[in-house]
C-alpha positions as CSV (number, residue, x, y, z in Angstrom):
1,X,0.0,0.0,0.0
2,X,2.7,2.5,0.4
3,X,4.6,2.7,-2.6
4,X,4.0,5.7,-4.4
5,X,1.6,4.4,-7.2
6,X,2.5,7.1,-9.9
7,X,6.2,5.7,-9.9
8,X,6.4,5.9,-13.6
9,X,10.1,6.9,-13.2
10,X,11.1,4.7,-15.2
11,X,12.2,7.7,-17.0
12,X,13.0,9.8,-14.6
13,X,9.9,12.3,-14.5
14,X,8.7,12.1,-10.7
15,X,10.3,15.4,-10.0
16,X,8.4,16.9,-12.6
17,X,4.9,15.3,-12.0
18,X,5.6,16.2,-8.1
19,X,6.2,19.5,-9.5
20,X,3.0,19.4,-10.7
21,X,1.5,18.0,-8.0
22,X,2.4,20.2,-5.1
23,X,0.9,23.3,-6.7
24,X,-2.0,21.9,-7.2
25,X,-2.0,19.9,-4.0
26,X,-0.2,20.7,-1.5
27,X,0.6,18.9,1.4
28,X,-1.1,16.3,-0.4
29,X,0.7,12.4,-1.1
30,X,-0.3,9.3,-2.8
31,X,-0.1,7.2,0.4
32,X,-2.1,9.5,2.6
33,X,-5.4,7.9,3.3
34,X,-8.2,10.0,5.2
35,X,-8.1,14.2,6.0
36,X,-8.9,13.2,9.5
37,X,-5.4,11.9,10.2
38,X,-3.6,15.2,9.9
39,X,-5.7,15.9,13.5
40,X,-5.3,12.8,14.8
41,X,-1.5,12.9,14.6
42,X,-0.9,16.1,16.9
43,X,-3.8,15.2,19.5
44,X,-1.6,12.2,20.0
45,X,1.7,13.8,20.4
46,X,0.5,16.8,22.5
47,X,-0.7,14.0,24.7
48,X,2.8,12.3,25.0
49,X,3.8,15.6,25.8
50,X,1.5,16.1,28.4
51,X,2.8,12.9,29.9
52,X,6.4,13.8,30.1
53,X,7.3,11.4,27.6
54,X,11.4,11.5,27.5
55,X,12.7,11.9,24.4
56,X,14.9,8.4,24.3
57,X,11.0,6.8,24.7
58,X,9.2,9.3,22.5
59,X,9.2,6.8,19.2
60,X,8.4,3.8,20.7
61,X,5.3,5.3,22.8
62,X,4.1,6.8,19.6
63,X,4.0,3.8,17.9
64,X,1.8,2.5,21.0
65,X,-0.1,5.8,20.8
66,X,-1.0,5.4,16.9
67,X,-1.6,1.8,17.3
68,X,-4.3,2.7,20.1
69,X,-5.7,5.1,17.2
70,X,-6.0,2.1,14.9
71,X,-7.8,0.0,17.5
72,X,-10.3,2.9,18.0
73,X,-10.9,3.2,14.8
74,X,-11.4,-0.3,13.5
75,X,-13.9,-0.5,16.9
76,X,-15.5,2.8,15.8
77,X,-16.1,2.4,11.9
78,X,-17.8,0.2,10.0
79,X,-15.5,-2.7,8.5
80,X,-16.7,-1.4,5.1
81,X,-15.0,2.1,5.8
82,X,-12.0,2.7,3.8
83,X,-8.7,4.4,4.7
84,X,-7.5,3.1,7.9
85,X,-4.3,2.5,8.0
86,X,-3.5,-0.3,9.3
87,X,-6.1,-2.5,9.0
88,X,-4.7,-5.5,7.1
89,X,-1.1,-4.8,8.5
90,X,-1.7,-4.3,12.3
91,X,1.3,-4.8,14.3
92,X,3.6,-5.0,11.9
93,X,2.9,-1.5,9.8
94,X,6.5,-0.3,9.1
95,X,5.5,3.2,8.2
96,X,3.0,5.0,10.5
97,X,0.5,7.3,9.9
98,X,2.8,10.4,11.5
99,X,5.3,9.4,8.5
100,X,2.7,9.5,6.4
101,X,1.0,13.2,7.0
102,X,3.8,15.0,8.3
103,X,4.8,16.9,5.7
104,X,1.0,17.6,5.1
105,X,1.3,18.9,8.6
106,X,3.9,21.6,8.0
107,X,2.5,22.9,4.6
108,X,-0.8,23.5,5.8
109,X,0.4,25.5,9.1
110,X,-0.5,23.0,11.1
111,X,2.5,22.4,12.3
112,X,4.2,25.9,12.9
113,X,7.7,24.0,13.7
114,X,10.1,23.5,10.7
115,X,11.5,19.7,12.1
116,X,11.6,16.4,11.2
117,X,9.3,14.1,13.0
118,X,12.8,12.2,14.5
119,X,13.5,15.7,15.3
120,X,10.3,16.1,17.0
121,X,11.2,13.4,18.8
122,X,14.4,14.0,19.9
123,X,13.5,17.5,20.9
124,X,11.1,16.2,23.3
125,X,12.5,16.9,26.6
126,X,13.1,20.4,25.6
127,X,9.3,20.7,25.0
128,X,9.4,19.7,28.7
129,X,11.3,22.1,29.9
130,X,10.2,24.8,28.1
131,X,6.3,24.0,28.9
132,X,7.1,24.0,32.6
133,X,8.8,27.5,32.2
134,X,5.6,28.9,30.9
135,X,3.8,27.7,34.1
136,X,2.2,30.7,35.4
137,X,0.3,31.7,39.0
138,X,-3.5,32.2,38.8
139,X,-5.8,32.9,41.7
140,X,-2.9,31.6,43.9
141,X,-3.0,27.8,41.6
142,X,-0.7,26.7,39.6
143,X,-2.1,25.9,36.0
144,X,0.6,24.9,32.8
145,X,0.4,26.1,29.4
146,X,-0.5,24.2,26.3
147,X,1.5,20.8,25.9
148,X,2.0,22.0,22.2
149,X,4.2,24.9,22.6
150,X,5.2,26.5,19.5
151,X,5.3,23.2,17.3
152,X,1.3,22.8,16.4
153,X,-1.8,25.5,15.6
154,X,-3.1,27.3,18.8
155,X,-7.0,26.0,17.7
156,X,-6.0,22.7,17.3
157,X,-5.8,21.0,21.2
158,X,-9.4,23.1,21.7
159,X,-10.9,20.5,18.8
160,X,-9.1,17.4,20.4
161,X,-12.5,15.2,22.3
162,X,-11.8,14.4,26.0
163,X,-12.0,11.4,25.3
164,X,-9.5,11.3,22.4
165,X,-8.5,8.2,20.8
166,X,-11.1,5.8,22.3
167,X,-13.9,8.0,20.5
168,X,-11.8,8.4,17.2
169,X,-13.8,8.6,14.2
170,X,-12.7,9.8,10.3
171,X,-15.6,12.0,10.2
172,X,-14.2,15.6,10.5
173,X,-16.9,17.8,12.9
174,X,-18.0,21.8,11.1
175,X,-15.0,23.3,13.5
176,X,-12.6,21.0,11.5
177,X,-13.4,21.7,8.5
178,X,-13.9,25.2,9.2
179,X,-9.6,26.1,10.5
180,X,-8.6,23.5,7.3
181,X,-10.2,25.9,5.2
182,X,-9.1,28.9,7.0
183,X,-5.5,27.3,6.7
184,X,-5.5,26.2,3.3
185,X,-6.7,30.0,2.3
186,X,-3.9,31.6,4.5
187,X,-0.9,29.1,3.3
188,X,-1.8,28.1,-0.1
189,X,-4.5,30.4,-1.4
190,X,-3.9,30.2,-5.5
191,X,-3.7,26.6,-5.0
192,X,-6.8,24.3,-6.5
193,X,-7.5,22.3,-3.3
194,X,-7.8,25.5,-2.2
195,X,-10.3,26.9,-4.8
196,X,-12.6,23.3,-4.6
197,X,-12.9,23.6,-0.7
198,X,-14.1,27.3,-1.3
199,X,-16.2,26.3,-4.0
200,X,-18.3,23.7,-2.5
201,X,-18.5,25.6,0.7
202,X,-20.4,28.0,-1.9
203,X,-22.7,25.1,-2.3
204,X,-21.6,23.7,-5.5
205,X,-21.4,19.6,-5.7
206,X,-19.1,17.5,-4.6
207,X,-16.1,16.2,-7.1
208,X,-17.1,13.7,-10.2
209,X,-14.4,13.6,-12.5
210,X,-11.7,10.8,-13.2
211,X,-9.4,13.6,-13.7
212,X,-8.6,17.3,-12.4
213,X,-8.9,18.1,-16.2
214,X,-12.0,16.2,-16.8
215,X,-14.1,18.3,-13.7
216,X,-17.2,19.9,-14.7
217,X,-16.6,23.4,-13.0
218,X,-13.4,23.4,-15.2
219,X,-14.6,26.4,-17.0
220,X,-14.3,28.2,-13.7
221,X,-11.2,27.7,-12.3
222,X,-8.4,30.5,-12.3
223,X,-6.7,31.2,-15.7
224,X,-3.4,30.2,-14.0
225,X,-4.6,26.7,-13.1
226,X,-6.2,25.8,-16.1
227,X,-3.1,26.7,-17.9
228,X,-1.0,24.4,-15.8
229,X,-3.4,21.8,-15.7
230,X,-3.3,22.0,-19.7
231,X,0.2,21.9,-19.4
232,X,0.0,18.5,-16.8
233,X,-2.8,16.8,-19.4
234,X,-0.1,17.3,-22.4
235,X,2.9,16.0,-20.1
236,X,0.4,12.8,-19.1
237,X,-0.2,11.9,-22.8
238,X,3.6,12.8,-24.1
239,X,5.5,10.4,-21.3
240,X,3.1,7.8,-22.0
241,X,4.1,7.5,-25.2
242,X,8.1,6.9,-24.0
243,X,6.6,4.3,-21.5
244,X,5.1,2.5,-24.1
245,X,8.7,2.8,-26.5
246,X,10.5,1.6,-23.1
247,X,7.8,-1.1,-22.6
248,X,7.9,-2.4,-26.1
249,X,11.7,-2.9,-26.2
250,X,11.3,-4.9,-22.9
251,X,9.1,-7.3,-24.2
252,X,11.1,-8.0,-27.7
253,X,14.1,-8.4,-25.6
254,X,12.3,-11.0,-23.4
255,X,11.6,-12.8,-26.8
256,X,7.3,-12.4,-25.3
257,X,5.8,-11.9,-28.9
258,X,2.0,-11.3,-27.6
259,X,3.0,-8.7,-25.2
260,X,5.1,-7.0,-27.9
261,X,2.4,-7.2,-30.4
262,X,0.3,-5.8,-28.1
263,X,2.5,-3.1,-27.0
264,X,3.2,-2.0,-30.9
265,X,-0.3,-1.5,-31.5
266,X,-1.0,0.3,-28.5
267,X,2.0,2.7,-29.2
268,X,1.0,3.1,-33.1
269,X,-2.8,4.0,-31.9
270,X,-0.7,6.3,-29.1
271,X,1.0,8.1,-32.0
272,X,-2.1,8.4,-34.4
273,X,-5.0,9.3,-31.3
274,X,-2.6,11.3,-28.5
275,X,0.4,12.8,-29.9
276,X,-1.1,15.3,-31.8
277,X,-2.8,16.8,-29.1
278,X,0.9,18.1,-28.0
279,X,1.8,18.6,-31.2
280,X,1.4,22.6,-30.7
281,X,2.3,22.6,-26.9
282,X,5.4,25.1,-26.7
283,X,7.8,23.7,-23.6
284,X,9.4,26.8,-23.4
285,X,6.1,28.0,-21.4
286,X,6.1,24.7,-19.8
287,X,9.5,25.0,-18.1
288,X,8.9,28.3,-16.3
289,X,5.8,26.5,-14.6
290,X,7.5,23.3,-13.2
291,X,11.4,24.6,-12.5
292,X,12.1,26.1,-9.1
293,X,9.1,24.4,-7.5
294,X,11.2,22.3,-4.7
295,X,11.7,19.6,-6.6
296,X,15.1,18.1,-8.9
297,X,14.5,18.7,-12.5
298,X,18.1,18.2,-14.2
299,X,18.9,19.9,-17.2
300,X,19.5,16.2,-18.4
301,X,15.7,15.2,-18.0
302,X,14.7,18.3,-19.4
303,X,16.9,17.6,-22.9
304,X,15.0,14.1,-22.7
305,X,11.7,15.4,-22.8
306,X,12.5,17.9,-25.8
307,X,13.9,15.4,-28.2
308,X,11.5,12.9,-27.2
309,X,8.6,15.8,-27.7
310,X,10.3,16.5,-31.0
311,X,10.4,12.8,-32.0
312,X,7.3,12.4,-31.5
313,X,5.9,14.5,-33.4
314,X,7.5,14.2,-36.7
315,X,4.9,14.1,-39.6
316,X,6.8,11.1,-41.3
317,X,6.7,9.1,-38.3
318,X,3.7,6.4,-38.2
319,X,4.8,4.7,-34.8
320,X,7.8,5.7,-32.2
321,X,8.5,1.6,-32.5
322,X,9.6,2.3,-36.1
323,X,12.4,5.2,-35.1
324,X,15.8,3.8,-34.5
325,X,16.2,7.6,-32.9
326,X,13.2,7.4,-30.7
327,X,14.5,3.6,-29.4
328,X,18.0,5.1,-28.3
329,X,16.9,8.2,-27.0
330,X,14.4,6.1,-24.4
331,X,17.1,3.4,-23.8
332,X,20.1,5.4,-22.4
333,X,17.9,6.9,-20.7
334,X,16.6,4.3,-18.9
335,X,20.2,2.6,-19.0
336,X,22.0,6.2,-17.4
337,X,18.8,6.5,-14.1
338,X,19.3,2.7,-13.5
339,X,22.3,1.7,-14.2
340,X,23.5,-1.9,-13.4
341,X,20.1,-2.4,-12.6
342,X,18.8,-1.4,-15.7
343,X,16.6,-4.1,-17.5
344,X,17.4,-3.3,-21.3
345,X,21.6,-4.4,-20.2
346,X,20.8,-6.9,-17.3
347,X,19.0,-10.2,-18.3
348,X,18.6,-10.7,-14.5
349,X,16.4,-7.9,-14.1
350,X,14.2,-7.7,-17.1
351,X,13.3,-11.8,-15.9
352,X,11.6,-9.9,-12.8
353,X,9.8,-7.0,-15.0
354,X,6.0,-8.0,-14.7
355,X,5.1,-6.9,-18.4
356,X,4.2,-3.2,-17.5
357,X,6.1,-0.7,-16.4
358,X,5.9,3.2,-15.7
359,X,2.4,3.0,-17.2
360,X,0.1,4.6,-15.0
361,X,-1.9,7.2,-15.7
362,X,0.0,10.6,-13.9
363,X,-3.5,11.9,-11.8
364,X,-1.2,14.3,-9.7
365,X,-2.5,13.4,-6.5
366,X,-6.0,13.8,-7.7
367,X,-7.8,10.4,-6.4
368,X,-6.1,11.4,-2.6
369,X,-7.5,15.2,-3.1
370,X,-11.1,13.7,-3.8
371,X,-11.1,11.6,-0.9
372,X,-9.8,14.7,1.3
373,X,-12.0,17.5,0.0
374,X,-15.3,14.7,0.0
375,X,-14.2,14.4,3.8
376,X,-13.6,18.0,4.1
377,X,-17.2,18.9,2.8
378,X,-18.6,16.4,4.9
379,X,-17.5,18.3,7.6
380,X,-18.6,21.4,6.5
381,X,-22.3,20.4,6.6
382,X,-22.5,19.3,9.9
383,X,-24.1,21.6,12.1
């Protein structure tokens, strides 16, 4: 369940779709389940705070602490409900839910600390120490401050139930809902999640599209996301076509004919149905939108994706399949990102490659965003 299931770096072009991604997204991740988690992971902690907890102890008591959340939550909802995390894995989940949202935590402000969550840990004893300073008299009774300090949102510990994990649900309550809007305006307010929360809190329907492209209220969205969601469409149906290239050349080196018919078809309908659309797509105005964005885009992946743009569009050229060019240019590259582990020059390797690779679709985090903003607007409606 957690690998990240738009790998399709194959080719090397995560740092762009991330790109991508994030401005659309933010905070937002492929392995991320349910919106209710990014409360459930501070209540927890603040708690362990509250307790003392030393920092040489913190990890292994939130481990205990997020495996009572999963207890509460498999009690509390139904066994249909999806999104737990946890369910099949139980004891043995390697990577917790804290692992999982953190970084969600941090872009949406709701953590105000700029820390790793081993630094959080470690850091735990100064938390201590500093929550003890802020003790303060009142009517001649000692009372302490919040647990949290300066690491999470001053609203969030007044939303935390008393009775916080046993009650533990994945329904968010209106107050909820209410500071993840308020955040989501304040830290990322040209984003799209951003623009779909406001929008259905204006009473318009909740999301029904297969793609961020494909949503009705397209039409409406700001100029400067269309434009880049234009730009992500073209970038989906361009790499595809490489995958394909890269697919077909694994199957006619593992000598498995009806996968490489298959594969040749699919990539001469590719050339004749979804090529053309990016046949007038400049990448010069592409560039601009997906360099500087946090993530690694070498000038090396960029010169891949301009010769294979330029390849693939060339009016002589029926099929990629048939371009000695086209077959090079996708098989360094594949041989320079994996090196001795690359499946076109190691036999050992391609005998493990399952007969598609790098070929799903790139949604940009769109099928975790519709979960999130469908729990959001849950939420929102209650009274």
């Amino acid at each position: 369940m957690f690998q990240e299931r738009e790998s399709r770096d194959e080719l090397g072009i995560g740092g762009i779709r991330d790109s991508i991604a994030d401005q659309l997204f933010p905070g937002t991740s492929t392995i991320q389940t349910r919106l209710r988690y990014v409360f459930f992971i501070p209540w927890q902690f603040a708690r362990l705070d509250e307790r003392h907890t030393k920092a040489p102890a913190f990890p292994a008591a939130s481990r205990e602490a997020e495996s009572r959340l999963l207890a509460a939550l498999l009690q509390n909802e139904p066994t249909s409900a999806p999104g737990i995390i946890g369910r099949e894995a139980g004891s043995t989940l390697k990577r917790m839910p804290s692992s999982v949202y953190w970084a969600a935590l941090g872009s949406w402000g709701i953590r105000r600390a700029d820390l790793s969550l081993q630094q959080y840990f470690g850091q735990a004893d100064l938390r201590d120490v500093a929550r003890r300073s802020r003790r303060r008299r009142d009517d001649d009774e000692w009372s302490e401050a919040d647990a949290s300090g300066e690491v999470w949102h001053p609203q969030l510990m007044k939303l935390r139930p008393l009775d916080f994990p046993e009650s533990a649900v994945l329904g968010l309550t209106r107050p909820e809902s209410e500071l993840l809007l308020d955040l989501w305006r304040s830290r990322h307010p040209d984003s799209l999640l951003t623009w779909l929360a406001l929008d259905m809190a204006s009473g318009h329907e909740s999301i029904q599209a297969v793609r961020a492209w494909a949503h009705p209220r397209f039409a409406s969205f700001p100029a400067q996301t269309r434009t880049l969601l234009d730009h992500a469409r073209r970038f989906d149906v361009l790499v595809r076509g490489a995958a394909l290239l890269y697919n077909l050349q694994l199957a006619e080196m593992g000598n498995r004919q009806e996968l490489e018919e298959a594969y040749r078809a699919e990539l001469a309908k590719w050339s004749a149905d979804e090529a053309p659309s990016c046949r007038d797509w400049q990448l010069s105005a592409f560039w601009p939108r997906v360099l500087g964005q946090g993530h690694t885009i070498t000038g090396e992946t960029q010169r891949f994706i301009e010769a294979w743009h330029g390849l693939s569009q060339l009016p002589s050229l029926v099929s990629p399949a048939d371009s000695e060019e086209a077959r090079e240019l996708v098989g360094k590259r594949e041989q320079r990102l994996k090196g001795p582990r690359s499946r076109l020059q190691n036999p050992a390797v391609l005998a493990q490659w399952g007969g598609r690779a790098g070929l799903e679709p790139l949604t940009y985090r769109w099928p975790t965003t519709t979960v999130f903003l469908n729990d959001w607007l849950l939420g929102w409606r209650q009274s």
